[in-house]
C-alpha positions in Angstrom: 0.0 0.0 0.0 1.2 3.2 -0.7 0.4 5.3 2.1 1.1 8.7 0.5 -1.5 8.5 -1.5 -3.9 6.4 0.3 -7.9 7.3 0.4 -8.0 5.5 3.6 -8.6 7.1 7.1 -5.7 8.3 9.1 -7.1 5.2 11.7 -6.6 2.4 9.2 -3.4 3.8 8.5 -2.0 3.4 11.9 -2.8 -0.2 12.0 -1.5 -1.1 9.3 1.9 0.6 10.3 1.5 -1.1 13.4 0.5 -4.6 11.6 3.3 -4.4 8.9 6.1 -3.3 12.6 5.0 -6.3 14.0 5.4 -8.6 11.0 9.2 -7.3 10.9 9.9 -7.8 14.9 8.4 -11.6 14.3 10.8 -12.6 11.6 13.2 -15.1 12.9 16.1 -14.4 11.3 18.4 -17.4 11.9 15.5 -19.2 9.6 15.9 -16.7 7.0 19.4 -17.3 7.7 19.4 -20.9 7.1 16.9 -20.9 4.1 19.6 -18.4 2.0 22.6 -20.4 2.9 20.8 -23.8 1.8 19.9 -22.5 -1.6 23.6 -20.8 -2.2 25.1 -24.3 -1.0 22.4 -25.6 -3.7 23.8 -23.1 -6.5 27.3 -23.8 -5.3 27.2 -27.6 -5.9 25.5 -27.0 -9.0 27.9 -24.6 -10.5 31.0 -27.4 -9.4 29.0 -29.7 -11.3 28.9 -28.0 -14.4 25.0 -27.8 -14.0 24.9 -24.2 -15.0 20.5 -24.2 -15.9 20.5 -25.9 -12.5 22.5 -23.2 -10.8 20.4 -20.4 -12.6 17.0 -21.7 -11.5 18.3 -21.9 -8.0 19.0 -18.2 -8.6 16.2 -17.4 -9.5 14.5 -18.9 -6.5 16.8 -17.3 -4.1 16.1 -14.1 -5.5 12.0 -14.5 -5.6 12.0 -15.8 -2.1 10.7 -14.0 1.2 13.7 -15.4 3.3 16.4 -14.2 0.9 14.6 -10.6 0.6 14.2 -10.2 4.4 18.1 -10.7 4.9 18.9 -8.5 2.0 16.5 -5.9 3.5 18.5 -6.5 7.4 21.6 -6.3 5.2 21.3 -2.7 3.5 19.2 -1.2 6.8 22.5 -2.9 9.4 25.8 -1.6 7.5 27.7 1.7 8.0 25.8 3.2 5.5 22.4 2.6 6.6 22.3 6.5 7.5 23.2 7.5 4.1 20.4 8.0 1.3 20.5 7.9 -2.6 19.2 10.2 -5.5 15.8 10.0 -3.4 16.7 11.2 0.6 15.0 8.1 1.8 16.0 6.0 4.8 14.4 2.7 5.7 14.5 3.5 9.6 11.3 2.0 11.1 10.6 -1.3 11.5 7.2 -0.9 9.4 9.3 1.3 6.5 11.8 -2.2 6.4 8.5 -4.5 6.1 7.4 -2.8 3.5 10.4 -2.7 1.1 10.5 -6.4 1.8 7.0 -6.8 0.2 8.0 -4.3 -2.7 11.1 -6.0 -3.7 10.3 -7.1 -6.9 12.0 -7.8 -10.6 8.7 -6.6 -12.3 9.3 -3.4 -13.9 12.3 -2.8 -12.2 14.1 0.6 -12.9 17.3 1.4 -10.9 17.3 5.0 -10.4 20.8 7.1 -10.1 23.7 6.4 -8.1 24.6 9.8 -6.0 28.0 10.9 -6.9 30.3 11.6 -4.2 34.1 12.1 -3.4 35.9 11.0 -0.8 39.9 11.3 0.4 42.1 8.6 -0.6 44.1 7.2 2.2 47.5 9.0 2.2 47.2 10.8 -1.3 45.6 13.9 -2.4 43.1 12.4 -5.5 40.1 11.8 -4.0 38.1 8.4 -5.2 34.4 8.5 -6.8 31.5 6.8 -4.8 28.1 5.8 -6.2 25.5 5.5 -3.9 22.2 4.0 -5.2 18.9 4.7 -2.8 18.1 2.1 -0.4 16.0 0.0 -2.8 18.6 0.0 -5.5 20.5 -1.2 -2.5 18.5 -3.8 -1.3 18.0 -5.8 -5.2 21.9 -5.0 -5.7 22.2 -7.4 -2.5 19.5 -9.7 -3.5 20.9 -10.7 -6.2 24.8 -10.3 -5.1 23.2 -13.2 -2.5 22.5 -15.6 -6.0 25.7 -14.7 -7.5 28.3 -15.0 -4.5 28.0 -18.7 -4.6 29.0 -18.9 -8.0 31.4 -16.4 -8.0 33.6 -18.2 -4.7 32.9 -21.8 -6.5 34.7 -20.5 -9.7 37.1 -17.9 -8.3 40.8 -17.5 -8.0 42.2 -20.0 -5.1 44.9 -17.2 -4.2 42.6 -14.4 -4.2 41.7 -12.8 -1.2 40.2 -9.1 -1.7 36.1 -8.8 -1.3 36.3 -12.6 -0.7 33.3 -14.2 2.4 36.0 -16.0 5.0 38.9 -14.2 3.4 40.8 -10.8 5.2 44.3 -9.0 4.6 46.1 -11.6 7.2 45.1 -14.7 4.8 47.2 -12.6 2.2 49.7 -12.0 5.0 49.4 -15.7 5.8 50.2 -16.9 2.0 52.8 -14.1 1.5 54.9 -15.5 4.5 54.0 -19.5 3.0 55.7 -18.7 -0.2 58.7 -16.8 1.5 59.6 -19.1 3.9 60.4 -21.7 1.5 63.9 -21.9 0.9 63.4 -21.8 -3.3 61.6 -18.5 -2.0 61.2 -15.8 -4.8 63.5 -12.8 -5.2 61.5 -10.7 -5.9 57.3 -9.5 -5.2 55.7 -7.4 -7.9 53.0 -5.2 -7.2 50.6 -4.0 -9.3 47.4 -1.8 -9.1 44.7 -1.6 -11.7 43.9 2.0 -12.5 40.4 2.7 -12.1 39.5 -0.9 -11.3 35.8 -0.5 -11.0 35.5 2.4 -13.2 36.3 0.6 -16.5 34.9 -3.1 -16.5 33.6 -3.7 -20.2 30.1 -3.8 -19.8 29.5 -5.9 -22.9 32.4 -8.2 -21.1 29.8 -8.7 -18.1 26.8 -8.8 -19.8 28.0 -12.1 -22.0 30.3 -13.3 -18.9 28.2 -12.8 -15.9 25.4 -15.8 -14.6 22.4 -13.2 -13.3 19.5 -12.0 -15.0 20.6 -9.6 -17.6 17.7 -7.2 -17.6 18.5 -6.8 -13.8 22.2 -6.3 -14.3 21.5 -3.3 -17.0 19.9 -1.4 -14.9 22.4 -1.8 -12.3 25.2 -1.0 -14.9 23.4 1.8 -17.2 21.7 3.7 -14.1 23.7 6.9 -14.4 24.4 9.2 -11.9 23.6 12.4 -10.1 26.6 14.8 -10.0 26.1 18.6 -8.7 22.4 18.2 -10.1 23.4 17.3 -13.4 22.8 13.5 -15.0 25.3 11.8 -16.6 25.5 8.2 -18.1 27.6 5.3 -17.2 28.6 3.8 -20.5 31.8 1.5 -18.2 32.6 0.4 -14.8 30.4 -0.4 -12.0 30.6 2.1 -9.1 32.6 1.5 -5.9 29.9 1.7 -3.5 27.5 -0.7 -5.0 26.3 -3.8 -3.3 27.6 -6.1 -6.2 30.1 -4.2 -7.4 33.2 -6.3 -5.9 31.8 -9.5 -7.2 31.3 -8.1 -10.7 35.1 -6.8 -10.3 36.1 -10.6 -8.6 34.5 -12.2 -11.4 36.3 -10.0 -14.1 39.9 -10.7 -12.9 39.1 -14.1 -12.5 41.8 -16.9 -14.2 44.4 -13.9 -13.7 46.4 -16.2 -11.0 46.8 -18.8 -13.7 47.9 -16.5 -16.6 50.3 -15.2 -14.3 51.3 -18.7 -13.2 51.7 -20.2 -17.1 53.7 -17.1 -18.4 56.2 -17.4 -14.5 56.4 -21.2 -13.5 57.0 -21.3 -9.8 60.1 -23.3 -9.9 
């Protein structure tokens, strides 16, 4: 119901806001919990068995089901940016205003509106990085879907990859850096690199034909725009840094990297 515009008396109103408060308070989450985990271990299994129109129907379930839109709801409305609105100013804050986006969550007709351009200081450096920060439903389906596509994404990722990886941190890097360098056949020498405007310049033909989701939801996530000093401008590449699904799309894109790496340097 959309109460802005609702004929109904200011009583009825109430209740409902009451009824939809008490519907969120009830949910138990470690079953909504449970239920997403079992259907990503479902698309995992499928995806190492080569099953991919398995895999994608379990996507689709995950991403049509209450349990999986309830958590992506609790997600977006629990982080550090829970304070911070899109294009829109609004905030889910109430537990009535959370019920209710987890009703309206929905694939049909969906239209992702503009990210919000901001700036903000890189660490130690005087360039500042570009953030794009969708509204709070844009939020919400960008986790709904990143929940469908994680599974895949860690069955057919890197094995020496650590960065925007579930289970994985900095010290696991740490961890492998010091495996390798203890050895007494230890490397030399340790390159680093860094991918200029990582997120900024994924081909978005490259993810559309590459990527397992729905396409139709993935083009608006990639062609929504943005909202600079109140002008609009188009996002032809990239997907922004700030975006729910963004590090997967960029995991996903420099995956098979390691063995490139590995074939053109053998380790011994």
């Amino acid at each position: 119901m959309n109460f802005s515009n609702s004929t109904t008396d200011k009583t009825e109103r109430l209740r409902d806001t009451k009824d939809l408060a008490t519907q969120w308070e009830s949910i138990d989450w470690a079953k909504m919990e449970n239920d997403v985990n079992r259907l990503q271990t479902r698309i995992a299994k499928a995806t190492a068995n080569g099953a991919k129109n398995k895999a994608k129907r379990l996507q689709y379930l995950l991403t049509h089901s209450f349990s999986a839109k309830a958590y992506a709801v609790r997600k977006v409305t629990t982080n550090k940016g829970k304070n911070t609105s899109g294009v829109d100013k609004r905030l889910w804050s109430t537990s009535a205003s959370k019920m209710k986006a987890v009703l309206a969550l929905s694939d049909k007709h969906y239209r992702a509106k503009p990210l919000k351009r901001v700036y903000i200081a890189k660490k130690g450096k005087n360039k500042k990085r570009p953030l794009g920060i969708p509204t709070m439903y844009d939020r919400a389906m960008q986790t709904l879907y990143a929940l469908a596509l994680e599974p895949i994404a860690e069955t057919t990722g890197d094995n020496i990859s650590f960065g925007f990886r579930r289970g994985r941190s900095a010290k696991d890097a740490c961890e492998q850096i010091f495996n390798i360098l203890a050895r007494k056949c230890a490397p030399t020498w340790i390159l680093e690199g860094d991918i200029k405007a990582c997120f900024d310049n994924i081909n978005h033909d490259w993810l559309q034909a590459n990527i397992p989701m729905d396409k139709r939801i993935m083009k608006q996530f990639l062609k929504s725009g943005f909202v600079y000093e109140g002008n609009l401008f188009p996002t032809e590449t990239g997907s922004p840094q700030g975006g729910a699904i963004s590090s997967l799309y960029a995991n996903m894109t420099l995956d098979k990297l390691e063995s490139v790496i590995q074939d053109k340097y053998h380790r011994n």
